[in-house]
C-alpha positions in Angstrom: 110.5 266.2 214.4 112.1 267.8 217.3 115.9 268.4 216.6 116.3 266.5 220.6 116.7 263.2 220.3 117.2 262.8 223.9 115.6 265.0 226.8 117.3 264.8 230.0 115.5 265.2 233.7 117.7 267.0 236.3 116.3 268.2 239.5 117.5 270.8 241.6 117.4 271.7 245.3 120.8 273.4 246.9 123.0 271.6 244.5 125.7 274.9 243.7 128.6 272.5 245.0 127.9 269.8 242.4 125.5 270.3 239.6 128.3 272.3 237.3 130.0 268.9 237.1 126.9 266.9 236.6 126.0 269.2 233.9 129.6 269.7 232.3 129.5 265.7 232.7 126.5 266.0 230.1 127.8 268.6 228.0 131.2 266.1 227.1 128.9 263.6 225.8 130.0 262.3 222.5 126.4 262.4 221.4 125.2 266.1 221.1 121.5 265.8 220.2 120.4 266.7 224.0 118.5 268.7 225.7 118.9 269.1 229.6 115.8 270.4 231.4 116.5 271.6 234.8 113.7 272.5 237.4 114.8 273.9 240.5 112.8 273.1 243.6 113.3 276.5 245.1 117.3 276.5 245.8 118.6 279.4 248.9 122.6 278.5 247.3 123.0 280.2 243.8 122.2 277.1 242.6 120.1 278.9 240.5 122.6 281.4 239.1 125.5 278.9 238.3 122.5 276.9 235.8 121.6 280.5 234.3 124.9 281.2 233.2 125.6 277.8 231.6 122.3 278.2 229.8 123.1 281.4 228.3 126.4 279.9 226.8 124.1 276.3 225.9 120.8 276.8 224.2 120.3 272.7 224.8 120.2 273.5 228.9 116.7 275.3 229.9 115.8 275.9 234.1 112.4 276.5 235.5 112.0 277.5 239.5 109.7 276.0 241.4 107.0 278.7 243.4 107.7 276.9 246.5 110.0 273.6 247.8 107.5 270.4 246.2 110.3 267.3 246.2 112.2 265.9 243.5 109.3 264.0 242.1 107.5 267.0 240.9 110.2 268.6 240.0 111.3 266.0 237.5 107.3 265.6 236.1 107.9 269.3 235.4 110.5 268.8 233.3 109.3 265.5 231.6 105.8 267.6 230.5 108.4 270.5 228.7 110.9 267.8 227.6 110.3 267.0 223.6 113.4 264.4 223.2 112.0 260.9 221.8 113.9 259.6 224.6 113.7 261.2 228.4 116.6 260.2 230.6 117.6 261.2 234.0 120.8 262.6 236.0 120.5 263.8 239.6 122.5 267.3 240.4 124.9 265.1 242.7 125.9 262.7 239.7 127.8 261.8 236.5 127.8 260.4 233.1 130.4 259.2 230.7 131.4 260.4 227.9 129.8 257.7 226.0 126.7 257.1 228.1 123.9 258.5 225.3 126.0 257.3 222.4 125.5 253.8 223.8 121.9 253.9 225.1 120.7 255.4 222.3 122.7 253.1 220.1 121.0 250.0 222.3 117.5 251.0 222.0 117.8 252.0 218.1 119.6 248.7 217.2 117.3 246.4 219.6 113.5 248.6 219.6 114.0 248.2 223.4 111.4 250.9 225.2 112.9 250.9 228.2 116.7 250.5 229.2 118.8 250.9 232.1 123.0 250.3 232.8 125.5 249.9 235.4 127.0 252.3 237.5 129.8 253.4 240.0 130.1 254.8 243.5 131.8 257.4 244.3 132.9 259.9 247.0 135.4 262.5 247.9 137.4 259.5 249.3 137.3 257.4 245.7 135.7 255.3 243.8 134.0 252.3 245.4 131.9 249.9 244.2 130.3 248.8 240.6 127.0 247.9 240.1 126.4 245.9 237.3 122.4 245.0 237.2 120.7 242.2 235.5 120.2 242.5 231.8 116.4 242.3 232.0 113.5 242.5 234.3 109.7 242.5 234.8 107.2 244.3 236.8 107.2 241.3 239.2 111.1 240.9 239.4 111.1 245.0 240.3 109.0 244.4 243.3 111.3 242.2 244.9 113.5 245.4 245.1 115.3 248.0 242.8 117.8 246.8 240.7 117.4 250.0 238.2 119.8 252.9 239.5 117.8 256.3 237.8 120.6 258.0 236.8 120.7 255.5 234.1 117.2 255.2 233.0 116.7 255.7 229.3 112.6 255.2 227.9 111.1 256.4 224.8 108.6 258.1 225.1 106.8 258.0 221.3 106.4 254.4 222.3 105.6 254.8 226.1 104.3 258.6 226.5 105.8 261.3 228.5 104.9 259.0 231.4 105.8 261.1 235.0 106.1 259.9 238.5 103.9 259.6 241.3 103.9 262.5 244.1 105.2 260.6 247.1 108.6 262.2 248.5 110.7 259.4 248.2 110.8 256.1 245.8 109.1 258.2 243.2 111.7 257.1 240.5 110.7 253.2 241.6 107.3 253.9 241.4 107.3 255.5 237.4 109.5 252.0 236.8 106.6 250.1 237.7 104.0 251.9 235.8 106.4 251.8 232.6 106.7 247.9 233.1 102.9 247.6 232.8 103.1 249.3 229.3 105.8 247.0 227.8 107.2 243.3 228.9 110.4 244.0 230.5 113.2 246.8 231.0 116.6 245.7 229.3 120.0 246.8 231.1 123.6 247.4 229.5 125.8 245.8 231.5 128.4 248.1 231.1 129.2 251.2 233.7 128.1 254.2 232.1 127.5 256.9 234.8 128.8 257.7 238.6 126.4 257.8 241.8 128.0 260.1 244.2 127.1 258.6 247.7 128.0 261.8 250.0 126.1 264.2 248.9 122.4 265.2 251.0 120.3 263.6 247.7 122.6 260.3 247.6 122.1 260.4 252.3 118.3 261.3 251.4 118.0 258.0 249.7 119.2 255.7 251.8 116.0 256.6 254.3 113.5 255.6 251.4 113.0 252.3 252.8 110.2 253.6 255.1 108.7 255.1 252.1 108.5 251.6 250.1 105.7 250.1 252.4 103.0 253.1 251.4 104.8 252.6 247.5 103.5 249.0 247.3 99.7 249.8 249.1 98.8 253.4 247.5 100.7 253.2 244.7 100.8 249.9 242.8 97.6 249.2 244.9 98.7 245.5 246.2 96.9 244.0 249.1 98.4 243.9 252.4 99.4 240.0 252.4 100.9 240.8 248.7 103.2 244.4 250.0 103.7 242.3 253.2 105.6 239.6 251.1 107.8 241.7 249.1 108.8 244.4 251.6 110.5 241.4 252.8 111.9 240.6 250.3 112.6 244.3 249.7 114.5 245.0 253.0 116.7 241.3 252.5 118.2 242.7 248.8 118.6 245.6 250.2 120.6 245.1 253.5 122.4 242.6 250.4 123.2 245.6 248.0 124.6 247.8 250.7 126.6 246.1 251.8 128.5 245.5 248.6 
């Protein structure tokens, strides 16, 4: 058995300004069977350099390059087909866990046999901390196509039970899409209701995402493969929560 009991997914692109934090944020965990697996999509900062230093002083952190620049997506299947954790996890460059995050996901899924769990999270900026967002304690494939609810730097599966599932290669709402196909392979996701990591919101990933909406119409027809009455119904839905959740 793989002394990682946890593998975590961190893509990289640019990030020298924030991803020491995101991985000292990962290092002060109070659960220490970890592995972080870092794939850079081809970084012109030192990026590169600031994660090669840490991983000489942390045997648990490990960085591939990419060749060339191939979007976040690939870059985090690349590091979900190395990972060997039972669990795979994710944290963004830009973003931040507590202390306790692993303890209490792990503890969750171990105590309950849920596959698939997810918790609540805060905003944050240079300017502060801004709002929580505390999601729904369960919900189904159909419930997730009415809009994402399931913030990825929270996302815990386990992947004996589910495989080493990866995303699908669309540049944006990747993340949404490997939510889906998990939901497919077990009845629901379960959420903590409890804020366990920090989104940063002005950083050029955080920006990045709040264009993905134009990205969820080709999601729900080449992806998940509904008809065009069925994406036309809940990209409706889809754009309602979200002009709801931002502006919370």
């Amino acid at each position: 058995m793989s002394k990682f009991i946890a593998s975590i997914v961190m893509p990289s692109y640019n990030s020298a300004s924030t991803i020491v934090d995101s991985i000292k944020s990962v290092q002060q965990q109070d659960y220490p069977h970890w592995e972080l697996l870092i794939t850079d999509d081809g970084s012109t900062d030192n990026t590169v350099e600031l994660v090669r230093k840490l991983a000489s002083e942390d045997p648990r952190i490990s960085i591939e390059v990419n060749p060339v620049n191939s979007g976040a997506g690939f870059s985090r299947n690349q590091s979900i087909n190395r990972s060997k954790g039972k669990y795979i996890a994710f944290l963004d460059a830009d973003d931040l866990w507590l202390p306790n995050k692993l303890s209490t996901q792990v503890a969750f899924m171990e105590q309950t046999g849920a596959v698939f769990t997810y918790t609540g999270y805060q905003k944050f900026s240079q300017a502060g901390m801004e709002g929580e967002i505390i999601p729904p304690t369960r919900v189904t494939h159909n419930q997730l196509l009415y809009g994402c609810v399931i913030g990825c730097l929270t996302v815990m599966f386990n992947a004996e039970v589910l495989g080493r599932q990866t995303m699908p290669l669309i540049r944006k709402r990747q993340d949404m899409g490997l939510w889906l196909k998990l939901l497919k392979l077990c009845d629901a996701a379960h959420g903590i209701p409890q804020v366990l990591a920090h989104y940063r919101t002005d950083t050029g990933m955080s920006q990045n995402k709040l264009n993905a909406a134009r990205y969820q119409w080709p999601l729900y027809r080449e992806v998940v493969g509904l008809s065009w009455l069925q994406s036309t119904w809940y990209f409706g839905w889809y754009a309602v929560n979200g002009f709801i959740k931002n502006r919370k």
